[in-house]
C-alpha positions, 0 to 999 in steps of 0.5 A: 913058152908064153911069155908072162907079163906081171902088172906094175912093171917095168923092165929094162937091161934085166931090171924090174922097175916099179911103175911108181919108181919111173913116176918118181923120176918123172918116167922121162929121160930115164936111161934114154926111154919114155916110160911108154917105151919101157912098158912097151918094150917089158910088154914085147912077146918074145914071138911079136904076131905081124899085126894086120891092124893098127887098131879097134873099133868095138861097136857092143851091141847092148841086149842082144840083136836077133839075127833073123831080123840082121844078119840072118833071116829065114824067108822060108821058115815058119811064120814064128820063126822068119820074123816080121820083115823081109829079106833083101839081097846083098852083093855077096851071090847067094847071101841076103839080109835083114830088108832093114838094111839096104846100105848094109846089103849093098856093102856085103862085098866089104864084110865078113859075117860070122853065122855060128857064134854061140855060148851058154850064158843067157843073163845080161851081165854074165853074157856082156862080161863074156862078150867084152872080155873073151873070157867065161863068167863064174856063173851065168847070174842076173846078180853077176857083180863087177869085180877086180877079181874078173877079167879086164876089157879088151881095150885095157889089155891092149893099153897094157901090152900095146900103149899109144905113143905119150900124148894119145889114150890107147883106151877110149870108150863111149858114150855109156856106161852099160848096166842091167841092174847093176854095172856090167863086168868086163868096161875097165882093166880090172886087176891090171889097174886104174891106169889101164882104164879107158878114157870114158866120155858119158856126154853125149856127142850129138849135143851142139856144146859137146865137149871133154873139160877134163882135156881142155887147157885154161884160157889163161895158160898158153901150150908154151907155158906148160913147157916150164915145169912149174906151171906144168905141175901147177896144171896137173894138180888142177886138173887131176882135182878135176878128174878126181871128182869126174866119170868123164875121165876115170882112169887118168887121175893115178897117172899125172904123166898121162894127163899131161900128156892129153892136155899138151897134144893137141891132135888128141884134144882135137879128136873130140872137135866133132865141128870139124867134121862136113855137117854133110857126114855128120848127118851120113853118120846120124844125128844120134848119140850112137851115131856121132859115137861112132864118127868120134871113134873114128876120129879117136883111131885116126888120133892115135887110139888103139881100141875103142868101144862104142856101146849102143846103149846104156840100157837093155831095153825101152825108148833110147835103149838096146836090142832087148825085144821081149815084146808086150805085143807085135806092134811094140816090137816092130815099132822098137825095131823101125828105130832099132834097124835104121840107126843100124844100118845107116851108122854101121855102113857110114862108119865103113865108108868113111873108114875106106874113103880115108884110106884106114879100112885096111888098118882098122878092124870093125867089130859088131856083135852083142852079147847073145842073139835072140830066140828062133820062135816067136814068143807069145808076147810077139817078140824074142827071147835071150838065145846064144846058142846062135848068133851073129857078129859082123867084122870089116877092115883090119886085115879081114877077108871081104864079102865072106860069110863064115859059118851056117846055122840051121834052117830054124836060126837056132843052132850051127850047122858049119863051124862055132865060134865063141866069144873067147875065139872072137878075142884071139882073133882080134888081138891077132889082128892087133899083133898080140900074140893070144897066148900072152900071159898075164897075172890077176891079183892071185900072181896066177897066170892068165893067157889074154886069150882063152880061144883060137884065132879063127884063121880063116877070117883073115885075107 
């Protein structure tokens, strides 16, 4: 039997203790264990899965990539199909990709393609909830709202069974908060509480004063200082005011223990130091806000963090925006996809790279898809339209076989012809990789039992 996690919690020697019990006491020293180690330990499935990954780098692709244009062209389909570019081949035999990303090509040899996602959600906001959490919407609606009563983030799922050690944010995320017409469900915890919430970082991180106030330390007060408690709680009440008032941080003012943990582990603060970093790997990475996003959850993972999504874009479309290319004519949608392609490939390869001359690929999981994928024809306004009947996700590292292609889609790219693999698939096998076990239950705000996982793994992805 699964075994069921209730939110708010604590157990220990068979007794349940409240989170704000174990605040009151200062969640430190009490029976010996850190409030860390007593959630960690009340959160333990009983048949603990052998991780293959120590954490995740979610890499949402907002609006939708086409993958005639990415990961799966058709060079022998009709004009209106195979799309604008062409093809270019990839170290795996047989396997080519989008001509647009040569560095990617030359890194097939590092990746596992999947060929054959797919679902039924053709809105913006019902798909992204899908997509970031695993788990199907109420209804495939444009007006899809945020909601307690939906499902949490990966990430605030794996902040609830899997906590970093005192002093790291399991949950980052950055440098958006994505919307179409309204917040797109499924970026927080959700029913499992504020606490659970990443630490959200809106500033962009390819700006020259990039940095997070809210983890800074005042000038006049010293690390050894902080060690009396008195100026320790004189701080948190000061920076929690802060925090109050700021999306920078959400997540961390109900929770004084995990504030002041941030602010008095150095290594963390450091994470978002991007100076520290050779300007030779910035510019590896791009000098865009995607670009430095990812170098900067790379620095979050090799930190401590467990999970951390990094969003494309905040909107669906436009100038700076996502992969929605309806097109008004052809020239605009080639002209979306020269920025759209580059930064893709430039990014997504320098993220790869940098992961493996650090000796981490191995534990740390990549994981690029959107929401949905874009139609095989052509429209007659010179782009593609919203299509998840069939698209593409690209995964690399944490234990994921290299220089494999799961899945086929048909001769047009409109549906599978080997293998489905939904969005609710996807979320098994990345808590898989992370040593969850996906049938885990948890409780929503109903006390009803929720597995975290409504799919299957997909086995064979895994080396």
């Amino acid at each position: 039997m699964s075994p069921v996690i209730m939110p708010g919690t604590c157990r220990s020697q068979g007794r349940l203790w409240s989170r704000r019990a174990v605040l009151r006491v200062g969640g430190m020293g009490l029976l010996g264990l850190s409030y860390a180690d007593m959630h960690a330990w009340a959160s333990t499935p009983s048949a603990r899965q052998k991780a293959t990954a120590r954490g995740v780098i979610f890499l949402h692709q907002w609006g939708g990539p086409g993958h005639h244009e990415t990961f799966d062209p058709k060079p022998d389909a009709p004009d209106k199909v195979r799309g604008w570019f062409g093809v270019t081949a990839t170290r795996i035999p047989g396997i080519r990709f989008g001509e647009r990303l040569p560095k990617l090509a030359a890194l097939a040899d590092r990746l596992t393609v999947i060929r054959c996602m797919q679902h039924r959600m053709k809105n913006h906001n019902s798909a992204g909830y899908y997509s970031l959490t695993g788990v199907p919407p109420p209804s495939d609606d444009i007006r899809l709202r945020d909601s307690l009563d939906l499902c949490p983030a990966y990430g605030s799922l794996v902040s609830y069974l899997r906590p970093a050690p005192t002093g790291t944010a399991t949950f980052v995320a950055l440098p958006h908060v994505i919307a179409d017409g309204s917040v797109t469900p499924g970026q927080h915890a959700s029913f499992l509480g504020k606490a659970h919430n990443p630490l959200l970082i809106t500033r962009d991180p390819n700006q020259p004063d990039f940095q997070l106030p809210e983890l800074s330390l005042p000038a006049n007060l010293t690390v050894e200082r902080l060690e009396h408690r008195r100026s320790l709680q004189q701080l948190i009440d000061e920076q929690s005011r802060l925090i109050e008032y700021s999306l920078l941080a959400r997540g961390i003012e109900e929770n004084y223990q995990k504030a002041a943990a941030l602010l008095l582990s150095p290594s963390f603060r450091k994470a978002f130091d991007l100076s520290q970093e050779p300007r030779s790997l910035r510019e590896r990475y791009g000098r865009t806000t995607y670009g430095q996003a990812c170098l900067l959850a790379r620095r979050c993972i090799e930190a401590g963090a467990r999970f951390v999504n990094v969003y494309f874009s905040r909107s669906i479309g436009g100038i700076g925006g996502g992969w929605d290319y309806h097109g008004n004519n052809g020239e605009s949608t080639i002209k979306r996809l020269d920025e759209l392609l580059p930064i893709t490939d430039q990014t997504l390869s320098a993220l790869i790279e940098d992961l493996e001359n650090r000796g981490l690929l191995d534990e740390v999981l990549i994981v690029w898809v959107g929401e949905f994928g874009r139609t095989p024809r052509i429209n007659n306004n010179g782009g593609r339209d919203h299509w998840p009947q069939c698209y593409s996700a690209v995964l690399a590292g944490g234990g994921i076989r290299r220089g494999y292609v799961h899945g086929a889609s048909d001769k047009l790219g409109a549906y599978p012809t080997m293998g489905v693999v939904r969005p609710e698939d996807l979320a098994a096998t990345i808590f898989t990789a992370l040593g969850i076990d996906p049938e885990t239950e948890i409780r929503d705000r109903l006390n009803r039992p929720l597995p975290v996982a409504r799919g299957q793994p997909v086995r064979q992805l895994f080396a």
